[in-house]
N, CA, C and O atoms as a printed pandas DataFrame, in Angstrom:
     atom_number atom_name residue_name chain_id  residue_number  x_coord  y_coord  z_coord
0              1         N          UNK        A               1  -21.013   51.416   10.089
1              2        CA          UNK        A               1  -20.812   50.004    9.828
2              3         C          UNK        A               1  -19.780   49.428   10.773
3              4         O          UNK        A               1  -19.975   48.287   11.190
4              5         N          UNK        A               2  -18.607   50.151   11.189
5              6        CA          UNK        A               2  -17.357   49.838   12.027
6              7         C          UNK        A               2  -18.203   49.440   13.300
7              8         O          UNK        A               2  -17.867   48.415   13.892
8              9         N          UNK        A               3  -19.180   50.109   13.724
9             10        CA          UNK        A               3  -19.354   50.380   15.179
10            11         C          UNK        A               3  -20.651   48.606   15.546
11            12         O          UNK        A               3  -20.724   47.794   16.468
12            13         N          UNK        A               4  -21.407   48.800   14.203
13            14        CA          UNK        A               4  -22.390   47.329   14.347
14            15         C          UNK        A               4  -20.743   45.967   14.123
15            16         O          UNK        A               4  -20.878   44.883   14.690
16            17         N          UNK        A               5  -19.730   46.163   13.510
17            18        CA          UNK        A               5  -19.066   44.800   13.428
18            19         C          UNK        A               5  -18.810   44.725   14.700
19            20         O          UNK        A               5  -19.141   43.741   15.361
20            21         N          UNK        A               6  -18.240   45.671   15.163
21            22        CA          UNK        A               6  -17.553   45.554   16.611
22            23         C          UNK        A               6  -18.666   45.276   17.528
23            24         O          UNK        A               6  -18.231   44.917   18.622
24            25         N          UNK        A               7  -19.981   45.316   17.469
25            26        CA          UNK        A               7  -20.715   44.837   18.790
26            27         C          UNK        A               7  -21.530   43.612   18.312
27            28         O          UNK        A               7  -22.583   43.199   18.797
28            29         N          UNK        A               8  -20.958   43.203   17.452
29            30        CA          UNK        A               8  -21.274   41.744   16.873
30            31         C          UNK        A               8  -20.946   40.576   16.969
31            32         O          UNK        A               8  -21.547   39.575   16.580
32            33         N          UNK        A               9  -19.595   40.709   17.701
33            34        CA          UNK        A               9  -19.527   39.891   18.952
34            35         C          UNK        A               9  -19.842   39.676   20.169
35            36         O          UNK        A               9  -19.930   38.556   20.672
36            37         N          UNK        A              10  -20.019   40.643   20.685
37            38        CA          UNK        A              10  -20.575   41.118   22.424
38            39         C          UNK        A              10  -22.201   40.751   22.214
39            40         O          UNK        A              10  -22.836   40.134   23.069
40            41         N          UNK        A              11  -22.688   41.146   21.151
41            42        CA          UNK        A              11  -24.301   40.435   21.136
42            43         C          UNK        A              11  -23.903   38.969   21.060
43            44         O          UNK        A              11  -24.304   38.248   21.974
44            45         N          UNK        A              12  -23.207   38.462   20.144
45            46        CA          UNK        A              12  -23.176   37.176   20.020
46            47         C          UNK        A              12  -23.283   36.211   21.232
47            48         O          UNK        A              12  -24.028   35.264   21.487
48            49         N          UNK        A              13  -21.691   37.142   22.238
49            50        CA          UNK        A              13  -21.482   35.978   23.509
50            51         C          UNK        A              13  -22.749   36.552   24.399
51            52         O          UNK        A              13  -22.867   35.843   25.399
52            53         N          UNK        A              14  -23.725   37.596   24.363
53            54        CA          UNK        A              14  -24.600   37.779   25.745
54            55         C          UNK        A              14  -25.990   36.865   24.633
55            56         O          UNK        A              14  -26.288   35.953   25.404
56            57         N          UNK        A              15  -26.691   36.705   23.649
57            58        CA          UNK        A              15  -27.040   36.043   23.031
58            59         C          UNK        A              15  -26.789   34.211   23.411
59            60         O          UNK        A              15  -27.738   33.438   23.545
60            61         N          UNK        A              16  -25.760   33.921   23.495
61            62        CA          UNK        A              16  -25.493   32.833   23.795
62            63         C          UNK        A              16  -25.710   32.377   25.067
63            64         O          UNK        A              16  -26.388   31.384   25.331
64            65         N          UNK        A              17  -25.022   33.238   26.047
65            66        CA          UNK        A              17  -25.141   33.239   27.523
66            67         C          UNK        A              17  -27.004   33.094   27.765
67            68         O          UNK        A              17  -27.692   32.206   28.270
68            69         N          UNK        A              18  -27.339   34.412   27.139
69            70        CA          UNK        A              18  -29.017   34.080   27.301
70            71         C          UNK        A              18  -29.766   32.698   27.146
71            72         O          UNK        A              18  -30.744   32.312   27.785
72            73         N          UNK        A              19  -29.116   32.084   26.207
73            74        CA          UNK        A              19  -29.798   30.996   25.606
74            75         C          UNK        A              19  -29.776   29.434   26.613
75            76         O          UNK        A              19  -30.646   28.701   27.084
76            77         N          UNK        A              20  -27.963   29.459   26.602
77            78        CA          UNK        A              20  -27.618   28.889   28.177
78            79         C          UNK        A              20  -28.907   28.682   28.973
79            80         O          UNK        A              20  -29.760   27.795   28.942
80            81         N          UNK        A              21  -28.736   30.021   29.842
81            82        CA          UNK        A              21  -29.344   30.351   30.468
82            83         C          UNK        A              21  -31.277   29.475   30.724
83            84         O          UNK        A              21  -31.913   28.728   31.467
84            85         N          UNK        A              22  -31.382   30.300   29.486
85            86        CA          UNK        A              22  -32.889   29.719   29.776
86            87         C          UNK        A              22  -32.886   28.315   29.508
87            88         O          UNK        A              22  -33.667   27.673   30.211
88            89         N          UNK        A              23  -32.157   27.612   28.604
89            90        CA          UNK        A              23  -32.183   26.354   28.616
90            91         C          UNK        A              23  -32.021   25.268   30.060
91            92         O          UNK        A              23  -32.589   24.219   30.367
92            93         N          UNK        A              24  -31.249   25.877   30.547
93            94        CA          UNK        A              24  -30.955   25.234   32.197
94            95         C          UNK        A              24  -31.825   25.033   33.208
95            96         O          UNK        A              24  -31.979   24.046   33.927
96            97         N          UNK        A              25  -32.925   27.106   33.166
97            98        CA          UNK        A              25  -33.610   26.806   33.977
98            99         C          UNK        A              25  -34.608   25.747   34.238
99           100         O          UNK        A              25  -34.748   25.266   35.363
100          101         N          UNK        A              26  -35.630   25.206   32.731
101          102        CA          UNK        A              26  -36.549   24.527   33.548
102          103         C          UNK        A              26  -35.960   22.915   34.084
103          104         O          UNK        A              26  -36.398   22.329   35.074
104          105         N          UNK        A              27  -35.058   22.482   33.318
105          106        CA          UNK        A              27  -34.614   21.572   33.811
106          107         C          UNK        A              27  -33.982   21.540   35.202
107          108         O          UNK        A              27  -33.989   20.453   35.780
108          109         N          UNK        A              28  -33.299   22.861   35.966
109          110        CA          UNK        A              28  -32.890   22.612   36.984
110          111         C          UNK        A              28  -34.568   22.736   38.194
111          112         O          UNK        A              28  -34.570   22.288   39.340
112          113         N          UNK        A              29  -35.350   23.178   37.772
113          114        CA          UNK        A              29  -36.624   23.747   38.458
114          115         C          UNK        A              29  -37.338   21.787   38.241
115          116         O          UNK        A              29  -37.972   21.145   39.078
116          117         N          UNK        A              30  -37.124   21.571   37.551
117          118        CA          UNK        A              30  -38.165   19.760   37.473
118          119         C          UNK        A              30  -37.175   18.972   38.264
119          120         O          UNK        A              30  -37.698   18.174   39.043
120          121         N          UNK        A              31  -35.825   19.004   38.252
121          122        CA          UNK        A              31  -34.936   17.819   39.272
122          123         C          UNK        A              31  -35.242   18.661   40.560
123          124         O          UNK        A              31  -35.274   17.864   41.497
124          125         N          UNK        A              32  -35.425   19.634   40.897
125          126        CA          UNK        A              32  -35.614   20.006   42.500
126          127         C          UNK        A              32  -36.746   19.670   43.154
127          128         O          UNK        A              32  -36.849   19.525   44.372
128          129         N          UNK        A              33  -37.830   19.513   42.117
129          130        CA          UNK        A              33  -38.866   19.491   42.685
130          131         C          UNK        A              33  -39.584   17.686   42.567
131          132         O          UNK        A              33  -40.702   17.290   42.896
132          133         N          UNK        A              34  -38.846   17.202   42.192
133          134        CA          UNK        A              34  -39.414   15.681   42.027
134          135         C          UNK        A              34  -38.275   15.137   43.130
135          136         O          UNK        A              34  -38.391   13.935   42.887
136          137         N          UNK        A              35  -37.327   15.201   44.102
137          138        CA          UNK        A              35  -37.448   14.599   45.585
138          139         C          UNK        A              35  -37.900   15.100   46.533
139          140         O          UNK        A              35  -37.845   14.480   47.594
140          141         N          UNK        A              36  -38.543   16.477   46.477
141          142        CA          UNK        A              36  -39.218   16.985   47.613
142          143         C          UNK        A              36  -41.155   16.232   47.294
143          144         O          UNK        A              36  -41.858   15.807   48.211
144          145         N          UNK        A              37  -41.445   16.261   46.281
145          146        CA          UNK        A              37  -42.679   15.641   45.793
146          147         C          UNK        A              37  -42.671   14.248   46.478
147          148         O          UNK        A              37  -43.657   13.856   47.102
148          149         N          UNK        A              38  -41.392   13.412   46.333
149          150        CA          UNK        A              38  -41.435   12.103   46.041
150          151         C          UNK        A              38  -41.293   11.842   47.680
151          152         O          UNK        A              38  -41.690   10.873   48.327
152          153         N          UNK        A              39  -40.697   12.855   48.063
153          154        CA          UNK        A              39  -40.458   12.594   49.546
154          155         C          UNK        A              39  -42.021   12.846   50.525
155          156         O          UNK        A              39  -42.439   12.023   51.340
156          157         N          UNK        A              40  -42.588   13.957   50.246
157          158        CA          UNK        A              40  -43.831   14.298   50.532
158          159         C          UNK        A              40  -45.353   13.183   50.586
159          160         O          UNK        A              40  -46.392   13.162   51.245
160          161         N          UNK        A              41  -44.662   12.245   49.347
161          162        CA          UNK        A              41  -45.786   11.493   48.827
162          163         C          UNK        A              41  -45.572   10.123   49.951
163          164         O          UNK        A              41  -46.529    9.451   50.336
164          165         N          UNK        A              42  -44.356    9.908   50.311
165          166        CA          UNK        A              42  -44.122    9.073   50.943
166          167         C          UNK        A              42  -44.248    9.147   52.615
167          168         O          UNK        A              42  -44.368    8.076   53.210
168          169         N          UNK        A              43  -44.214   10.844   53.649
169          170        CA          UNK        A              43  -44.478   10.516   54.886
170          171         C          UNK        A              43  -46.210   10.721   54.735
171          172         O          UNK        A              43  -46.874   10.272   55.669
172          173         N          UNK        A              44  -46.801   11.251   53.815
173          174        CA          UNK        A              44  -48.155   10.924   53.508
174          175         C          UNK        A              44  -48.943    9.632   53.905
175          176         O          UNK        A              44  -49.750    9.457   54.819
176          177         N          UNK        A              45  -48.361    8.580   52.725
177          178        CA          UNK        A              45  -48.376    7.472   53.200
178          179         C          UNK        A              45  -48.085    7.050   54.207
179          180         O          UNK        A              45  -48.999    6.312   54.573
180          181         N          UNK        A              46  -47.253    7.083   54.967
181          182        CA          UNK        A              46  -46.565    6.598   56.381
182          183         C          UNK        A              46  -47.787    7.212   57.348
183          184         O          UNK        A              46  -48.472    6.416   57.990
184          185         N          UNK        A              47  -48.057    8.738   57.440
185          186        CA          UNK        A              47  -49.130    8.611   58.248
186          187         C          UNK        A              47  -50.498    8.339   57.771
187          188         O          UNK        A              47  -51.381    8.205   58.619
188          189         N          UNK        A              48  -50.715    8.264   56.812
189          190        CA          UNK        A              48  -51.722    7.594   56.435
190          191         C          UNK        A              48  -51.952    5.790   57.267
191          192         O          UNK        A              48  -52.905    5.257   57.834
192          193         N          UNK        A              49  -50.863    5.444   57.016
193          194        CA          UNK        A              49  -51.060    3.934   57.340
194          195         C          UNK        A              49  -50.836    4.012   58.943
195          196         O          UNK        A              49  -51.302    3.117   59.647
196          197         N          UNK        A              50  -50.097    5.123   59.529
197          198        CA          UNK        A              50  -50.013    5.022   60.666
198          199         C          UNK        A              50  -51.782    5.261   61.490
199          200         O          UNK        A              50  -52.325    4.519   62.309
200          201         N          UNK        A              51  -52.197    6.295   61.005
201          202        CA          UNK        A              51  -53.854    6.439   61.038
202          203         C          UNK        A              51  -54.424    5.405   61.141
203          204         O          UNK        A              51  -55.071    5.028   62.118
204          205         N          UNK        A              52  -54.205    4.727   59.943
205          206        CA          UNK        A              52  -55.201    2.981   60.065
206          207         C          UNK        A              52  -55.225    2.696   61.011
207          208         O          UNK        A              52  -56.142    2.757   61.831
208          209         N          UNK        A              53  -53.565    2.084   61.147
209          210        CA          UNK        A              53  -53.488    1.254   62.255
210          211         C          UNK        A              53  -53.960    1.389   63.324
211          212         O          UNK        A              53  -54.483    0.419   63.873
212          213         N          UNK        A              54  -53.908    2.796   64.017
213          214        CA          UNK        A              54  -54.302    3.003   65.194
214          215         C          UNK        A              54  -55.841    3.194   65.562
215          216         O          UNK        A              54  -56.337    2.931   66.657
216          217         N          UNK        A              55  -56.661    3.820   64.188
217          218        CA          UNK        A              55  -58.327    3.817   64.361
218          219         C          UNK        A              55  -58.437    2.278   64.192
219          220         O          UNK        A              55  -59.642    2.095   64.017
220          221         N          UNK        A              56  -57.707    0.880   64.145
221          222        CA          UNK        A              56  -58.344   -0.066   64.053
222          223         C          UNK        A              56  -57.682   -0.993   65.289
223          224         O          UNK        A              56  -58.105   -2.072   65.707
224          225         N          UNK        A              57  -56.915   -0.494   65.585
225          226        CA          UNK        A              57  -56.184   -1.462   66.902
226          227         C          UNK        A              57  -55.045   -1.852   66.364
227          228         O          UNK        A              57  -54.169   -2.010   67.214
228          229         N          UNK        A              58  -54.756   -2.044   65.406
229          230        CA          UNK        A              58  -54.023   -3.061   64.591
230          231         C          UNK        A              58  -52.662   -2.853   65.790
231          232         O          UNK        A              58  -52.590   -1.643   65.573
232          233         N          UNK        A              59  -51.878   -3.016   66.547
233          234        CA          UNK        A              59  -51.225   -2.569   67.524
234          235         C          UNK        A              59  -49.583   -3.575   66.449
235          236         O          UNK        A              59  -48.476   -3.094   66.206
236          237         N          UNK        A              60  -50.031   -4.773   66.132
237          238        CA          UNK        A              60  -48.568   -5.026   64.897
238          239         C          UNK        A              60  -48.279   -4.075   63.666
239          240         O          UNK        A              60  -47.140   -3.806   63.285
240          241         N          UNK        A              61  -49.368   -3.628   63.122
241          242        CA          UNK        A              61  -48.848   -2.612   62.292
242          243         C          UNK        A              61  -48.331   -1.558   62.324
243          244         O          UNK        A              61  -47.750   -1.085   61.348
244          245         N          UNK        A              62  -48.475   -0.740   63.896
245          246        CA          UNK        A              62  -48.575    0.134   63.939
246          247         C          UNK        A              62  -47.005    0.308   65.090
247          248         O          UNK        A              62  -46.716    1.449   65.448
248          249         N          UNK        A              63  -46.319   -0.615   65.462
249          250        CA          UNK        A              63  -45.359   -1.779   66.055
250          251         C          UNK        A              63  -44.041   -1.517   64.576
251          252         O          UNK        A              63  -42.954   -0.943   64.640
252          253         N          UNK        A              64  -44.790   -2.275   63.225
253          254        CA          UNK        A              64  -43.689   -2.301   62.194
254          255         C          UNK        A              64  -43.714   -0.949   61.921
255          256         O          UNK        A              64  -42.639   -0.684   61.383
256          257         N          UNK        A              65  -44.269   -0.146   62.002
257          258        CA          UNK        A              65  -43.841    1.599   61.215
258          259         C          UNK        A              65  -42.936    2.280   62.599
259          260         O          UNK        A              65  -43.152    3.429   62.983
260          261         N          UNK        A              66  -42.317    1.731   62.994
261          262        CA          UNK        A              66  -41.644    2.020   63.767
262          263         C          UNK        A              66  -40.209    1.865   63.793
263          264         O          UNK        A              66  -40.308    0.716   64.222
264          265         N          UNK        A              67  -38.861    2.040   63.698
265          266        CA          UNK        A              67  -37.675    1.425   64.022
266          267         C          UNK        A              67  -37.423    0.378   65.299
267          268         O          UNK        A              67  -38.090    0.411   66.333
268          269         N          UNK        A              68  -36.431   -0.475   65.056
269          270        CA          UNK        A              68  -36.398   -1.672   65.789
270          271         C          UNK        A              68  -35.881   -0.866   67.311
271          272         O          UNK        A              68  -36.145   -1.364   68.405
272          273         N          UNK        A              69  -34.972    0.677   67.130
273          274        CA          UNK        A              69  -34.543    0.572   68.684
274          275         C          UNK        A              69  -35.102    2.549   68.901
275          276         O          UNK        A              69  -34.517    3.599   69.165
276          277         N          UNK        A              70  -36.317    2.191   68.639
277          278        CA          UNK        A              70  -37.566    3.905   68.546
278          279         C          UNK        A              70  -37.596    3.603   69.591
279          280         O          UNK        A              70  -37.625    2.428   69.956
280          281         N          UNK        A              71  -37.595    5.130   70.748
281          282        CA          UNK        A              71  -38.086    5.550   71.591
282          283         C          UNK        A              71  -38.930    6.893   71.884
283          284         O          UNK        A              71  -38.382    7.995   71.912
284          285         N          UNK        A              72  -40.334    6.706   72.104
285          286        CA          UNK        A              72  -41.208    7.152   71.692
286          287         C          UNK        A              72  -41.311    7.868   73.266
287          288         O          UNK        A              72  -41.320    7.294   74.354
288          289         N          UNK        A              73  -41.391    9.469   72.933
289          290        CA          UNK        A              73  -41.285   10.317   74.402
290          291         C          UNK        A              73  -42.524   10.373   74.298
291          292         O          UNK        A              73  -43.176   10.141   73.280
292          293         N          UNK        A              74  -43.098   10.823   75.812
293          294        CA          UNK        A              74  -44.236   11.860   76.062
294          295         C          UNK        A              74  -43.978   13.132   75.982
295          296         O          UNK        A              74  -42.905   13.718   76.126
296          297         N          UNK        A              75  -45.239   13.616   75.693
297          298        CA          UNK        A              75  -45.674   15.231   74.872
298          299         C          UNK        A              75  -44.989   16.156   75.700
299          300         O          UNK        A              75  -44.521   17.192   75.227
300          301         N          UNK        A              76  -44.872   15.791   77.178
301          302        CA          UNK        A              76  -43.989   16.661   78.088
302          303         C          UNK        A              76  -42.864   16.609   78.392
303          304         O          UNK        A              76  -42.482   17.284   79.349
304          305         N          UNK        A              77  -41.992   15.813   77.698
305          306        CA          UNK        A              77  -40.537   15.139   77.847
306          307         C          UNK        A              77  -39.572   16.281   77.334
307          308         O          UNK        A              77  -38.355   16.097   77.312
């Protein structure tokens, strides 16, 4: 009986720690992965619209997806 009181604390705090534990993970696993998603979803779009523009001429649209002071190298630069 001496020997279960005495490890009836040490279960308690690794018990607890466990619980911690798993509680944290999925929440830290859903905030990591919703700005890499959110970021993904967005140069998607960007070349997506950059695509348009250029299979249609659109030469202003394709002008605004650009920064005001972009300098755009050649492939051999």
């Amino acid at each position: 009986m001496n020997s279960l009181l005495r490890s009836a604390p040490s279960s308690a705090i690794a018990l607890a720690i466990l619980l911690a534990l798993a509680a944290h993970a999925p929440l830290a696993s859903a905030a990591d992965k919703s700005p890499a998603a959110t970021d993904e979803a967005a140069l998607r779009k960007a070349g997506d619209l950059w695509n348009h523009a250029y299979k249609t001429l659109n030469v202003d649209a394709l002008v605004a997806l650009y920064a005001a002071d972009a300098v755009v190298m050649p492939e051999t630069a």
